[in-house]
Each structure stands twice: as C-alpha cells, then as structure tokens.
C-alpha positions in Angstrom: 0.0 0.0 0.0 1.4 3.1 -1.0 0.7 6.1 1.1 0.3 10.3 0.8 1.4 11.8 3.9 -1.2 14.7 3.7 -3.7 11.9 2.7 -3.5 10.2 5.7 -2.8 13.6 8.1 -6.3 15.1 6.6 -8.0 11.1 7.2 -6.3 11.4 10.6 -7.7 15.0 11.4 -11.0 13.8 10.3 -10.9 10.4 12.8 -10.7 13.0 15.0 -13.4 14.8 14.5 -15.7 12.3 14.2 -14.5 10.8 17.4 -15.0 14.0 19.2 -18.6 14.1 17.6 -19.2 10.4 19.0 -18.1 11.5 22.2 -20.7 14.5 22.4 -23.7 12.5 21.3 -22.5 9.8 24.0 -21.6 11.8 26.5 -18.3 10.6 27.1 -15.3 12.7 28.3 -12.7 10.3 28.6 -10.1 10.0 25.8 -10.4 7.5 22.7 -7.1 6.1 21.6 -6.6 5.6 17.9 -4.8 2.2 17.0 -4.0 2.4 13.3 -4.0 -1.0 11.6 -0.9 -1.2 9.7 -1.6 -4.8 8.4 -1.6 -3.8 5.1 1.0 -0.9 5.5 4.5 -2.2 4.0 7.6 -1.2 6.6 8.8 1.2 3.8 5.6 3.2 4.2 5.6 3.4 8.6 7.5 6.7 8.4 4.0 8.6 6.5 2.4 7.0 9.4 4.6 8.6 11.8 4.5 11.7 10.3 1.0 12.4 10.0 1.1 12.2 13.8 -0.3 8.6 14.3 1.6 7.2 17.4 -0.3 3.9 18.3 -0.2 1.1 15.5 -1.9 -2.2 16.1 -0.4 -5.3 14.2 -1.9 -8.5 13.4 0.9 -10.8 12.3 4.3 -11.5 14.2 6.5 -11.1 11.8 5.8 -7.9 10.4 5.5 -7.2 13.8 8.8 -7.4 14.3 10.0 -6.3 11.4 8.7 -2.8 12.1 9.3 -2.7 15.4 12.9 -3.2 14.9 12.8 -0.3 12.6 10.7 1.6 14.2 10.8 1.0 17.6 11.5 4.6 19.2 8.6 6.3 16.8 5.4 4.5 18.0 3.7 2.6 20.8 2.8 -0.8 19.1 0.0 -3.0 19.8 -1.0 -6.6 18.9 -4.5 -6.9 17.6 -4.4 -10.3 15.7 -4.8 -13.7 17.1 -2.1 -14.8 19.0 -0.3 -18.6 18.4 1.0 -19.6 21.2 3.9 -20.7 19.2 4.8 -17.2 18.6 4.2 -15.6 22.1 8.2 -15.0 22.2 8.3 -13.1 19.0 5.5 -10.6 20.3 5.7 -10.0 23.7 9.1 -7.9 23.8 7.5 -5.8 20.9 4.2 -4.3 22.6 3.0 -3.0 25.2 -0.6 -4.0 25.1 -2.0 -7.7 23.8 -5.5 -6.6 22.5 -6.8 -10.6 21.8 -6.3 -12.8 24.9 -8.8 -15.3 24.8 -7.4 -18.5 26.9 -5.8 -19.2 29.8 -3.2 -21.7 28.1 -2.6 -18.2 26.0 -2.0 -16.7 29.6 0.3 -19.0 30.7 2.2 -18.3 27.8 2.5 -15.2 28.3 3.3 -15.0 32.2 6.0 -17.4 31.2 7.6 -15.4 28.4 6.9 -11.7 29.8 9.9 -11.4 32.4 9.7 -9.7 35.3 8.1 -6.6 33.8 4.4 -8.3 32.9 2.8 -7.8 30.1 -0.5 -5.7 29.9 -3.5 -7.3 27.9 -7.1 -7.4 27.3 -9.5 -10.1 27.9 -11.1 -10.9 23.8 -14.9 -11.6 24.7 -17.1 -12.8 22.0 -20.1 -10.6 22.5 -21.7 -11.2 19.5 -21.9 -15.1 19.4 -20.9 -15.4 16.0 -18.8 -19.0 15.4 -16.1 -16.8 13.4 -14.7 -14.8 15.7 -12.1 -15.4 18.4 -13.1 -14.8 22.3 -14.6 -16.4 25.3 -18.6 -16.1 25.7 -19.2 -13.1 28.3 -21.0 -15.6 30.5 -17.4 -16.7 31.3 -15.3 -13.6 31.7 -15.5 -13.4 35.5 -14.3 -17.3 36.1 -11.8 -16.9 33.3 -10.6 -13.8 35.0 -10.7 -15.5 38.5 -8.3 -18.6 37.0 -6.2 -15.8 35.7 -5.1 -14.4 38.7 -2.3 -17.0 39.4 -0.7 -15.7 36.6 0.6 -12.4 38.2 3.1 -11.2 35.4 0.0 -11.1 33.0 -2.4 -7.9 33.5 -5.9 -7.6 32.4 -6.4 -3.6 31.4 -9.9 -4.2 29.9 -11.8 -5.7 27.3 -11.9 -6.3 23.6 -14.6 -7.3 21.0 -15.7 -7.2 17.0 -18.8 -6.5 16.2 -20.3 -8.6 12.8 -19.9 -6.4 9.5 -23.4 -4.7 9.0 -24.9 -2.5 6.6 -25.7 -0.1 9.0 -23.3 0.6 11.9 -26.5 1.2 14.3 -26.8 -2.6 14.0 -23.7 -3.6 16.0 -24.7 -0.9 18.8 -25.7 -3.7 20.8 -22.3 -5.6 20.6 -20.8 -2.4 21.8 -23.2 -1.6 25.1 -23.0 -5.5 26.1 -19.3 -5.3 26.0 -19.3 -1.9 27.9 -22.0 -3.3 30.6 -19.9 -6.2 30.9 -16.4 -4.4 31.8 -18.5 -2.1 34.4 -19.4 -5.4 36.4 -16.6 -6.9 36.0 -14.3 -4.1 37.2 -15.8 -3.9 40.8 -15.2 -7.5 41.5 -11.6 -7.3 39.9 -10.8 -3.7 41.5 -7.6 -5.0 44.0 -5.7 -7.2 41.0 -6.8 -5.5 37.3 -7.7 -2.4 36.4 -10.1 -3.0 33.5 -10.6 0.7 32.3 -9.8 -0.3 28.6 -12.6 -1.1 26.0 -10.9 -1.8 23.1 -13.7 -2.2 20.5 -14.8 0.0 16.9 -13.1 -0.5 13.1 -13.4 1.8 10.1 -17.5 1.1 9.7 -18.3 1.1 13.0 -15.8 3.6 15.6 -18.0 6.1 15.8 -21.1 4.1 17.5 -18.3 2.3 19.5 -17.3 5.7 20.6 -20.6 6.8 21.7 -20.8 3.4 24.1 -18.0 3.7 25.7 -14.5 2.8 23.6 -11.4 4.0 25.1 -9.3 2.5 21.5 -10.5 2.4 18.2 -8.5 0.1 15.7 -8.6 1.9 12.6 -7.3 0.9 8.9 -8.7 1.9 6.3 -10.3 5.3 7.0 -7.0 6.4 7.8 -4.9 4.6 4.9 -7.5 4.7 2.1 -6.9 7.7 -0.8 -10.1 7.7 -1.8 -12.8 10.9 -1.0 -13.6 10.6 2.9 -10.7 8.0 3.3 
C-alpha cells in the first residue's frame, strides 16, 4: 500500500473529529485512543504514518511485527490486535506493550512465562456477538476466566476487547458495543484489587464512531485512515 502523507494527516484529522462528535452524542469525556491497523501498510511506508502524527499502531501478524518494530521502535507505541499462536508468544511479547486478543488461559500462561519480570499488559477478547467466526470467550465466562487468571501475576488484564459482525448499517452492531461496555462495568468492581479493566478496546473503520458513543477507550482503525479515496 502506497501512502500520501497529507492523505493520511487530513484522514487522521477527520478520525478525530468524528471521534469528538461520537463522544458528544455519548456523553463521554474520557479519551479514545486511535490504534492504526498497519496490516496492510508495508515497513517502507511506517515513516508517512509517523508523520502524519499517528503514534499507536496495532499489528496483526508476528512477523511484520517485528519487522517494524525493529525499525521503528522509538517512533510509536505498538500494539497486537491479531490472534495470537502460542507458538509465537516469544516473538511478540518484547514488541508491545498492550496484547489486545487474549482469549485462553493456556494463551495466559504463555504469556506470564515469556513476559519477564516486567508483565505484560492485555485485554481479555470476549465474543459478545456469538458469531462461530470470531475469536473470544462467551461473556457468561469472563469473570471465572478472570478468576483462574489471577495466578498468573506477570500477565495484566487492562480491559476488554470485542468485534462487532460487519453490518450494513453501523447502528446494527450498537448492541455488541453496550454489552461489551455493561460487561467491563461489572466486571471491574469484582476485579478492582488485581486488574484495572478501564480499557474497552472495540470499533473499526465502519463502526468507531457508534463504539465511541458506548463507551470505547481504543478504536483500531485501517482503512479510513490509509485509504486515498474521498472521505478516506
């Protein structure tokens, strides 16, 4: 993918807005994190990124993970957002410093084994939606999963992430959005002395801005901010 740095600074000015916008017609005052998804950005191209002013960049794959992290380690904050094979846990861990998709507690083990003596800050994936496709544990079983969890001390919960289906309407996957946002505010209480689960890491290109208005703390944003056509 080949980018325009004023494309993508003019895309990014506009996520902005429209964020702020969601946040008025919410109600919410806190502030929304944009994670660009770089999945399709080649390493050659991560400098536009960093100079149209984006600073957190989500990855889904380890290797190009690493790849751009070991070129550009000291311009952004980077994230994991794909599923994570166990088998690679190594390759990501020193890379990030948030794990969006942790959705079993072999997965946690894993990672409490591999993440030193620093930790390693994640969020718990919950499939809110029901759909067989997509990755996460059934919100019926967040609070025991997060109650087994708690052995693993070097691995800390900040939150909660989730994907809404694709819809033709983004007003559709509202409800994906408020059940994951209901969820996180009873599950914080109960997890108040060990995690602080203040993250809701939920909302993509079609959907951010009604994720916004329920409550998301991170968007994870590709293609409004990488596309050159009009609107981005």
């Amino acid at each position: 993918m080949t980018l325009s740095l004023e494309k993508v600074r003019s895309n990014l000015v506009e996520v902005h807005r429209r964020i702020k916008a969601a946040q008025a017609r919410g109600g919410r005052l806190h502030q929304v994190g944009v994670v660009a998804a770089t999945k399709y950005v080649l390493p050659e191209s991560m400098g536009v990124v960093r100079d149209a002013g984006i600073r957190m960049v989500g990855e889904n794959r380890a290797k190009e993970l690493q790849e751009k992290w070991g070129r550009f380690r000291n311009d952004f904050e980077f994230h994991f957002i794909g599923h994570v094979q166990h088998r690679k846990v190594g390759e990501v861990v020193p890379c990030v410093s948030l794990i969006h998709s942790v959705d079993s507690l072999r997965l946690v083990k894993a990672l409490n084994e591999r993440s030193g003596e620093g930790g390693i800050d994640v969020l718990l994936q919950v499939n809110v939606s029901g759909e067989e496709s997509k990755y996460g544990i059934v919100p019926a079983e967040a609070a025991a999963f997060l109650e087994e969890a708690l052995v693993y001390e070097r691995v800390r919960f900040r939150g909660l992430m989730t994907m809404a289906p694709l819809a033709d309407v983004a007003e559709e996957t509202r409800p994906v959005f408020r059940g994951l946002r209901e969820l996180r505010d009873n599950l914080a209480p109960r997890f108040a002395g060990r995690y602080q689960l203040s993250h809701l890491s939920m909302g993509m290109t079609n959907d951010f801005e009604v994720a916004v208005e329920e409550g998301a703390t991170l968007v994870r944003l590709g293609s409004v901010l990488f596309s050159s056509g009009e609107g981005g």
